[in-house]
N, C-alpha and C positions, 0 to 999 in steps of 0.2 A: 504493500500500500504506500501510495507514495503521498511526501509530507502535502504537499498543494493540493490532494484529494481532500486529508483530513482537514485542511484548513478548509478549506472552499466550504466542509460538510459546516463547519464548527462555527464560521460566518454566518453561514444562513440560515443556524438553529434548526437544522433540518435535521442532523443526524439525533437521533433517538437511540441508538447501541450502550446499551449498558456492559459493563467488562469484568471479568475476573480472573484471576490469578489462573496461569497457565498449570496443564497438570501434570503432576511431579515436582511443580517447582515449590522450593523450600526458603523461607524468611526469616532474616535474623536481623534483628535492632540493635542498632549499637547509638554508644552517644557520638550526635553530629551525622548518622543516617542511617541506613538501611542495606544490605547486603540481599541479594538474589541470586537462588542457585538451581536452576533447571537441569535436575539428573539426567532426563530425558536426552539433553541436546549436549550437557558440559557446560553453558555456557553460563557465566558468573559474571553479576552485573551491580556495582554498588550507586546507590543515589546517595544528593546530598540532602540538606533536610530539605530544601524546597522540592525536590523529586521524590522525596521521602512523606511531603504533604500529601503531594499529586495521586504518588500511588494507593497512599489514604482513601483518597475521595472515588478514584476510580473502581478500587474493589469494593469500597460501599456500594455502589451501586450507583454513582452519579454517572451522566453522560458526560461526555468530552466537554461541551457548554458548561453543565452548571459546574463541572468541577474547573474549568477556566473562572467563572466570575466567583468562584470562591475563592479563589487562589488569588485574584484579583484584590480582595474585599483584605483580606488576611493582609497581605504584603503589601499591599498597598502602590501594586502598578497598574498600569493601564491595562483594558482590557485585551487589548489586541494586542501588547505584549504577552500575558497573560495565554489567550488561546494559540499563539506564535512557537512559546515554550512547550506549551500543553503537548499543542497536535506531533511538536517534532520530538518531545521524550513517547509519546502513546505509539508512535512510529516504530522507535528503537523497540520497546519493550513485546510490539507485536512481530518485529523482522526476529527477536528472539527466543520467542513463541515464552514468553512470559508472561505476558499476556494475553488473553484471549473474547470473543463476543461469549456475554452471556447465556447460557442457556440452563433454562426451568427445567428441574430433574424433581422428582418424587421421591423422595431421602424413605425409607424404613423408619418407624416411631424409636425413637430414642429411649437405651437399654433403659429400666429401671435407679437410679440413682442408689437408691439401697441395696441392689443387687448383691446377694453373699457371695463373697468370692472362697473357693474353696479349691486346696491344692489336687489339680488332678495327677493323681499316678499311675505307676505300671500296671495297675489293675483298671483303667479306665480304656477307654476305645481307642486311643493313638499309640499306634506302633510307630517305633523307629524304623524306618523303611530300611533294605537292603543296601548293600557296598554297592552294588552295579545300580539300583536306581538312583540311589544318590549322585555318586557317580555322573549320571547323563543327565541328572536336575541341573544340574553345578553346569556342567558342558552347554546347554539350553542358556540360562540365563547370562554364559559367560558372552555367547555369541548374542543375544539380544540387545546384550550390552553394547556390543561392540559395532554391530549394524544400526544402533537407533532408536529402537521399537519396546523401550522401556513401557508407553503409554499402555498398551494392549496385557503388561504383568503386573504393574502398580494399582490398578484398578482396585478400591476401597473391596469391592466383595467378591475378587477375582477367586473361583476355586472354594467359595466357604459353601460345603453341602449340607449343613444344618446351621441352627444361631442356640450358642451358648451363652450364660452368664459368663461375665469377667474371670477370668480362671489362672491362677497362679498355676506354675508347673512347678511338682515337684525335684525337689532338687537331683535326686538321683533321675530320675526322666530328662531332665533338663541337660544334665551330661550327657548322657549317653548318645542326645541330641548332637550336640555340637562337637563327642567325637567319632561321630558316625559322620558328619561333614568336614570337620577337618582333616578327617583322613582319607576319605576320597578325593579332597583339592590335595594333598600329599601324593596321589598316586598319578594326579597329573601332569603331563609335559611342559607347563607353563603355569606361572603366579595366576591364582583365582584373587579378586579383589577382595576387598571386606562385603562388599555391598553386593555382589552376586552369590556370595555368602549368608549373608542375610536373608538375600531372597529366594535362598532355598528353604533356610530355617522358616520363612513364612510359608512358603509353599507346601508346604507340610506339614505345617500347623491349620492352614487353609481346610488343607482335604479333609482335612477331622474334622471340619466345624469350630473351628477356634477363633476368636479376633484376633490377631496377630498384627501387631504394626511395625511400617521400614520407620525408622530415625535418623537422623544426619545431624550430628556438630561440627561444629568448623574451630579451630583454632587460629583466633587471626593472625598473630605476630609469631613467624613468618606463617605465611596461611598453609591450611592441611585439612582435610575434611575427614571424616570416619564414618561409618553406615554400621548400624546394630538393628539386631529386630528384637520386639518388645512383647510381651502377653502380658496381659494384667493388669500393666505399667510399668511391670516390671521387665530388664532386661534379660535377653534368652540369651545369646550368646556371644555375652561379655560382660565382666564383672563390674560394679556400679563404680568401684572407686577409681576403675580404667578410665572411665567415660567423664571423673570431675575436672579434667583441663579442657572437655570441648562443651562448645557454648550450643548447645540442642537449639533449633530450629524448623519453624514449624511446617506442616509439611500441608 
């Protein structure tokens, strides 16, 4: 989309497109701005606070317009500066598939809040799959990675064949998890990432019916990111006190 379309659109109060966060991509606040990290694509994208406003208002749900004349209002420039800046960061952020047009989806009624969570173990319905499917889960997500097509595996209910309450995994389950995956990336010809790691650990937690969630912290100074997956809230395969130098970001 090129930026003279968005202006023209933004001029003449015609465009009506409301926007949201691209998907896969992951957000982190810092002080003085905001950080963007689209697993899907690689690409990492930091605003200042005034992009860090814009992006505010555009995933609420404002249009290109109102979120120029609030942007306006706040900072106190002209309007046509205002939709100028707008149209050519709304540009960058959609050439980076960070952003994207919104579209109305029908979300599933949200778990129970008191929901008991309770540790399931080796006596419950999830096996640790075998060395060889493990094996080609790992190989699967290594190349999806690496071709692009994250979109199609991150999917909030990708693979969940039933809906449990929030469920801790027992600790002994909980290993034999991730060394039933670590040693299948050991047996292969090349480094598996954390993060196709992860997503097998969720892959598998999926098939059972489990909520299972990807994570991503980033370490700024010098920057470094890390991928873990989560049940419960809690982390499956990596230990909490690993994960206190990275700054979690949401996803």
């Amino acid at each position: 989309m090129a930026v003279k379309t968005v202006l023209a659109t933004a001029a003449g109060s015609e465009d009506h497109r409301r926007w949201q966060r691209g998907a896969s991509v992951f957000v982190c606040k810092y002080d003085g701005g905001t950080a963007l990290l689209s697993v899907r694509t690689g690409n990492y994208f930091t605003l200042n606070d005034a992009g860090s406003a814009l992006w505010a208002r555009l995933t609420s749900g404002l249009t290109l317009e109102e979120a120029a004349r609030s942007l306006a209002a706040d900072y106190e420039i002209s309007l046509d500066a205002a939709r100028h800046d707008a149209a050519e960061l709304l540009t960058q952020l959609l050439s980076k598939a960070l952003l994207e047009p919104r579209v109305n989806r029908h979300s599933d009624a949200a778990m129970s809040a008191t929901a008991r969570q309770r540790p399931l173990s080796a006596t419950d319905t999830l096996r640790v799959p075998s060395l060889l499917r493990t094996w080609l889960t790992l190989i699967k997500f290594h190349v999806l990675l690496k071709v692009g097509r994250l979109t199609q595996i991150a999917e909030p209910g990708l693979n969940v064949t039933s809906k449990r309450s929030a469920t801790v995994l027992d600790p002994v389950l909980r290993d034999a998890l991730n060394r039933r995956v670590r040693t299948a990336a050991a047996w292969l010809p090349f480094q598996v990432a954390c993060l196709a790691q992860s997503l097998t650990v969720i892959d598998i937690l999926r098939r059972h019916g489990l909520e299972a969630t990807l994570r991503v912290g980033i370490y700024p100074y010098p920057f470094s990111a890390h991928a873990w997956a989560e049940c419960g809230g809690q982390p499956v395969n990596e230990l909490p006190e690993e994960l206190l130098r990275y700054r979690a970001i949401t996803s």
